[in-house]
C-alpha positions as CSV (number, residue, x, y, z in Angstrom):
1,X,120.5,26.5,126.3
2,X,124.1,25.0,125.4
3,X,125.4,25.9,122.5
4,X,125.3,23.1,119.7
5,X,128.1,20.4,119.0
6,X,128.7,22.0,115.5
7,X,129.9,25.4,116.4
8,X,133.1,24.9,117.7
9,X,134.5,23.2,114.3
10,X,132.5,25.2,112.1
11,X,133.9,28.7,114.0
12,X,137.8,27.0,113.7
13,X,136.7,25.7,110.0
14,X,136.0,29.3,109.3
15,X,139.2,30.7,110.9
16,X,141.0,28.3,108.9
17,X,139.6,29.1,106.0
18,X,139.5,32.9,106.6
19,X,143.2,32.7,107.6
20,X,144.6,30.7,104.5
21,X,142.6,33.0,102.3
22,X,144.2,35.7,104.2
23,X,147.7,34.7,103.4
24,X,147.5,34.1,100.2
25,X,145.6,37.6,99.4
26,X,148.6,39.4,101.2
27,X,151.0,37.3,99.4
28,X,149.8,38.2,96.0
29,X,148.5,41.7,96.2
30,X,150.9,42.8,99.3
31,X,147.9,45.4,100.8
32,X,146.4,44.7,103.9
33,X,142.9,45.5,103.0
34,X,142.1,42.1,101.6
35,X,143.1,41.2,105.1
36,X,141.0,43.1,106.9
37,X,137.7,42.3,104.1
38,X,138.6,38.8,104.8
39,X,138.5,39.2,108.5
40,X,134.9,40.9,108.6
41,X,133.4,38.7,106.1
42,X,134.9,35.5,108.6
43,X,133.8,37.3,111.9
44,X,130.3,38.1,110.1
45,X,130.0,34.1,109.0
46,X,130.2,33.4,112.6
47,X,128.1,35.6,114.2
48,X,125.6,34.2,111.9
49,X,125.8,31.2,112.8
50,X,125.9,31.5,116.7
51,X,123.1,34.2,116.1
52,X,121.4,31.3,114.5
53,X,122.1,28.3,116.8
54,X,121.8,30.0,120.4
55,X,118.2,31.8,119.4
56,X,117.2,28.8,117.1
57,X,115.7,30.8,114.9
58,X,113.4,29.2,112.0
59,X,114.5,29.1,108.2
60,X,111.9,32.2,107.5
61,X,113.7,34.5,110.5
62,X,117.1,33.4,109.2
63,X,116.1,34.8,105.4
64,X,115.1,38.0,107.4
65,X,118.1,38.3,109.6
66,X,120.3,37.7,106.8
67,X,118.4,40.6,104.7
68,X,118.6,43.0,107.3
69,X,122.0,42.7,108.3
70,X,122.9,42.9,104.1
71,X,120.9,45.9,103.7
72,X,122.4,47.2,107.2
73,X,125.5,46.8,105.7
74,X,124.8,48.3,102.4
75,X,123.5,51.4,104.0
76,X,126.3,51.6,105.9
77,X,128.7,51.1,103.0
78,X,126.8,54.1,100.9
79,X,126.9,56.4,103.9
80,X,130.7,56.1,104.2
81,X,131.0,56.2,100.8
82,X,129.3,59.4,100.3
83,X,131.1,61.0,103.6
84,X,134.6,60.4,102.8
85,X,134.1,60.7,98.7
86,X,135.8,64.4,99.4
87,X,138.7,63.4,101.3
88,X,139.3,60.3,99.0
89,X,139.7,63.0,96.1
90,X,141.5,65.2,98.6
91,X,144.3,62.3,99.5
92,X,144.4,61.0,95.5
93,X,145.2,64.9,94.4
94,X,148.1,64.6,96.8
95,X,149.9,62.0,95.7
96,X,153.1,62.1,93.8
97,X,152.3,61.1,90.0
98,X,155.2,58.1,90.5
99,X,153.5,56.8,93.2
100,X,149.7,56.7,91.5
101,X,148.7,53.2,90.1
């Protein structure tokens, strides 16, 4: 199975998209985070959507593919969360008061 005539533009729409959004986050808030969110939420986009045209998957198993990969995600997020809460607290006691935002 080929892959289908729409997933080359919409992978380099994405990029573009992903990229400009990108640019303008680091322009404004100078952090590289925003970057890096914009990056995985791009690369996620398009994983979907290959997922979705190589397997051609029906609109039900989409719904479910998309709610497992969220609540992957959100598991994921919590666990991290909850592991590194001490050396968040840890790092934030060290910094110099000038330097705290």
């Amino acid at each position: 199975m080929s892959h289908g005539y729409w997933l080359a533009p919409f992978g380099w729409g994405i990029f573009s998209v992903g990229l400009i959004a990108a640019i303008i986050f680091f322009a404004v808030k100078r952090r590289f985070y925003p970057v890096m969110y914009v990056i995985s939420i791009t690369t996620y986009i398009f994983t979907i959507g290959f997922v979705i045209n190589k397997f051609d998957l029906s609109k039900n198993v989409i719904l479910l593919l998309l709610a497992f990969s969220s609540l992957v995600f959100i598991l994921l997020g919590l666990y991290f969360a909850h592991k590194f809460k001490s050396r968040k607290e840890e790092f934030i006691s060290n910094i110099p008061v000038k330097q705290r935002r």
